[in-house]
C-alpha positions in Angstrom: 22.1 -24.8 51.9 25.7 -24.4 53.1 28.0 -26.5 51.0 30.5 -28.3 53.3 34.1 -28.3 53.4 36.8 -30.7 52.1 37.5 -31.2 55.8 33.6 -32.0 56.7 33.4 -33.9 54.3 35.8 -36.2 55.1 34.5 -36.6 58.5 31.2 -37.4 57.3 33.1 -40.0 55.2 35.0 -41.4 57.4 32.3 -41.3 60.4 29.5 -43.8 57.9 32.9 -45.8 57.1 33.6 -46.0 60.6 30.1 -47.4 61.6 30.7 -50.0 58.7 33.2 -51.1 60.2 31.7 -51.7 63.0 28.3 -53.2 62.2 31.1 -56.0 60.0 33.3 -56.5 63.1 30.5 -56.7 65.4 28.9 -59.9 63.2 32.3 -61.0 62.4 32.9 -61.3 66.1 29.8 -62.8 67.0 30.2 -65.0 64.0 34.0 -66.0 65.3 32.0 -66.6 69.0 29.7 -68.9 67.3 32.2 -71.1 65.8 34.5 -71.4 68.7 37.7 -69.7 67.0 38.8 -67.6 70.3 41.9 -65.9 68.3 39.7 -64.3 65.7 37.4 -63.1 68.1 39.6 -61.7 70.0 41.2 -59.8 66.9 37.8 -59.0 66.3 37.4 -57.1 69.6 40.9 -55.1 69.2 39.3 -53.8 66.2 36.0 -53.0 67.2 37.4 -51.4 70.0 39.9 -49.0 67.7 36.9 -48.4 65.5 34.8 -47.2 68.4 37.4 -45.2 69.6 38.0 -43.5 67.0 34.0 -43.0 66.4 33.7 -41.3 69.7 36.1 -39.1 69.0 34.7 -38.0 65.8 31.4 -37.4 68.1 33.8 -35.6 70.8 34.4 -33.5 67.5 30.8 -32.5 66.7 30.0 -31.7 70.1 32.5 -29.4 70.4 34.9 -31.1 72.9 38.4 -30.5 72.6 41.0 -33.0 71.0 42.2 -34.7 74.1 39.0 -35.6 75.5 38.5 -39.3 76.2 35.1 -41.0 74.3 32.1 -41.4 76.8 32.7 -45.1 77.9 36.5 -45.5 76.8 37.0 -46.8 80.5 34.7 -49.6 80.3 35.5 -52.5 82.1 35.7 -56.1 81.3 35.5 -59.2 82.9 37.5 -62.1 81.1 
């Protein structure tokens, strides 16, 4: 068993924080929908987005893709 790195390890950390933060902002946003408050959702959204972002490149990471790749999906778009 290969014991990992100060620097795996701390993506492994931050990657399951990362999806916490998600699955809360995803409910908090859907939550926020629910109740009609437009402002938090949208807040919501800006950091479920950042969060995803910075997920995808942490997935970029383990598939071997360089730094300056885009995440899969980053482009995305949305009807308002």
């Amino acid at each position: 068993m290969t014991k990992n790195t100060y620097e795996q390890q701390f993506i492994e950390d931050l990657a399951a924080w990362l999806e916490m933060q998600i699955t809360v902002n995803e409910k908090a946003q859907g939550f926020a929908a629910e109740v009609g408050e437009h402002d938090a959702e949208v807040r919501y959204e800006s950091r479920l987005e950042a969060y995803e972002f910075l997920s995808g490149k942490i997935l970029n990471y383990r598939q071997g893709k360089p730094f300056d790749a885009l995440p899969d999906g980053l482009m995305n778009i949305k009807e308002y």
